[in-house]
C-alpha positions, -999 to +999 in steps of 0.1 A: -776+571+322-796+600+304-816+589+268-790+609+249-761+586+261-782+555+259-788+559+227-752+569+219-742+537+239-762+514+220-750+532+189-716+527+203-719+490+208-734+480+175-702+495+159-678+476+178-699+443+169-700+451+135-658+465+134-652+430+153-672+409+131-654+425+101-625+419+115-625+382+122-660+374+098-646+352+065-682+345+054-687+372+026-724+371+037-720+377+072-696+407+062-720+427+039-744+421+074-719+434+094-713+464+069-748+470+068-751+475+109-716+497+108-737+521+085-768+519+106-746+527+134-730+557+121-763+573+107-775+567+142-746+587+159-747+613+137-791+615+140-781+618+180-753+642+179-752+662+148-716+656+145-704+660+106-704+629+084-667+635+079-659+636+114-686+604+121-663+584+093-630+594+110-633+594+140-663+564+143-664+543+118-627+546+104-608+521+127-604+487+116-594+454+138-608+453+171-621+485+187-597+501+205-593+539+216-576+565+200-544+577+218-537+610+224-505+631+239-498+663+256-464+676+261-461+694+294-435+721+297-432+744+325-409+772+333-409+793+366-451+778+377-461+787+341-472+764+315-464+764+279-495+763+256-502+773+217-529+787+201-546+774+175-549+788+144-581+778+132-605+782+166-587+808+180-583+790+212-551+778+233-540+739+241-509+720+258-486+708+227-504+673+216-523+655+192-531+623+176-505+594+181-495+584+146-493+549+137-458+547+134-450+566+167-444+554+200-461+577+226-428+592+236-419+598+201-454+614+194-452+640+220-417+648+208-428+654+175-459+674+185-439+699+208-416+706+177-444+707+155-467+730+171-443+747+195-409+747+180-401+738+214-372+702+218-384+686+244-379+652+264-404+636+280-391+625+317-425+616+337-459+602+330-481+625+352-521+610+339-535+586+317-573+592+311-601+588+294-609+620+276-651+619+278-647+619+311-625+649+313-634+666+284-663+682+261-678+679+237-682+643+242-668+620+209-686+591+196-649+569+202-631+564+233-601+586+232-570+579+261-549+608+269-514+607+281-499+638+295-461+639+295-440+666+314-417+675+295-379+688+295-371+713+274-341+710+251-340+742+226-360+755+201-382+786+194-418+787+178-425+799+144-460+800+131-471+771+108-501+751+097-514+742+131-505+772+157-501+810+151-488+817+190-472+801+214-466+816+252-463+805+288-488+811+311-494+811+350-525+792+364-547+822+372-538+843+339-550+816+315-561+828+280-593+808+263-589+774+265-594+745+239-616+727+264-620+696+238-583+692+244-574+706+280-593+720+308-583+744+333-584+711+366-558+693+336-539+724+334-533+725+374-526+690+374-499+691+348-484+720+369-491+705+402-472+676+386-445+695+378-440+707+413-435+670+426-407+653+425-432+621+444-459+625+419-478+595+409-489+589+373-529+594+376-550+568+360-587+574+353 
C-alpha cells in the first residue's frame, strides 16, 4: 500500500473508532475524546486529499452509529444493445440513472425513483447484475466506502424532461459513448451492464 493510502487508511480507521465510540460511549468524558479524534481525523483526510470541508463533513464524518458504507444504485435500461444514460447538468458529463439510497428507500424503491427522477424513464427493476465496492471501480477515490448496486431495468413508460439534476438524456451503443462520469460509471461497468443485459444466465457479480 502506497504512503497516500496509508495515511488515508489510518485516517480512515481513527474515524470509525471515534463514530463507534460515539455511538455506544455514555461517559460524557470519553465522548468529547472521541469527538476530539473524529475532528483530527477529518482535518487529516482533508490535509491528504484536498477534498472540500463540505464534502469531508458529508461524506466522512456525517454518518452516525456504526460505520457502515454508503449505498448507491444504478438503473440499467437497454434498448436494441444500447444503454440509456443522462447527462449531468452541472459537469457536463454522462451517468447510468442512480444516486444516493435515501434513508427511507429500499434499494429497489431507490433506483425506481432515480430513473423517474433523472430520466423520466418508469422502470422496474427485474435482475441484480453487480454489487461492488466503488473505490475499487471507480475514481477519484472517496474517503467512505461506497457499495454500488446495479439494477437492469424494465422499462415501463415515461419520457425525460430536463430538471435540476440532468439536461439530456439518450441511449447509447458501447463503442459510441459520450464523456463519461467516471466517479459514477466507467466504460468496463457500462459493458457489464450491457453484457448483463444480453444474458438470460447472468450471475449477480460481487466484488
Amino acid at each position: 500500500m502506497g504512503k497516500i493510502n496509508q495515511f488515508t487508511k489510518w485516517a480512515q480507521d481513527l474515524q470509525s473508532i471515534a463514530q463507534a465510540g460515539l455511538h455506544y460511549g455514555k461517559d460524557v468524558f470519553d465522548r468529547e475524546r472521541y469527538e476530539e479524534v473524529r475532528r483530527i481525523a477529518g482535518e487529516m483526510m482533508q490535509a491528504k486529499t484536498g477534498l472540500p470541508q463540505e464534502q469531508i463533513e458529508t461524506l466522512f464524518l456525517g454518518d452516525e452509529g456504526y460505520r457502515t458504507p454508503k449505498i448507491e444504485t444504478r438503473a440499467v435500461i437497454v434498448k436494441d444493445d444500447q444503454i440509456l444514460l443522462v447527462r449531468e447538468k452541472m459537469a457536463q458529463e454522462w451517468s447510468l440513472p442512480g444516486g444516493w439510497n435515501d434513508y427511507d428507500q429500499t434499494v429497489a424503491q431507490n433506483c425506481v425513483k432515480e430513473a423517474r427522477e433523472e430520466s423520466g424513464r418508469i422502470v422496474k427493476p427485474i435482475k441484480l447484475i453487480a454489487v461492488q465496492d466503488r473505490n475499487h471501480h471507480n475514481k477519484p477515490i472517496l474517503a467512505t466506502n461506497v457499495t454500488k448496486l446495479f439494477f437492469l431495468c424494465e422499462e415501463l413508460g415515461g419520457e425525460f424532461v430536463p430538471n435540476d439534476e440532468t439536461d439530456a438524456c439518450d441511449y447509447f451503443s458501447l463503442d459510441n459513448l459520450p464523456k463519461l462520469s467516471i466517479d459514477r460509471n466507467t466504460k468496463e461497468q457500462i459493458a457489464m451492464c450491457l453484457a448483463a443485459a444480453k444474458d438470460p444466465n447472468w450471475k449477480t457479480k460481487f466484488e
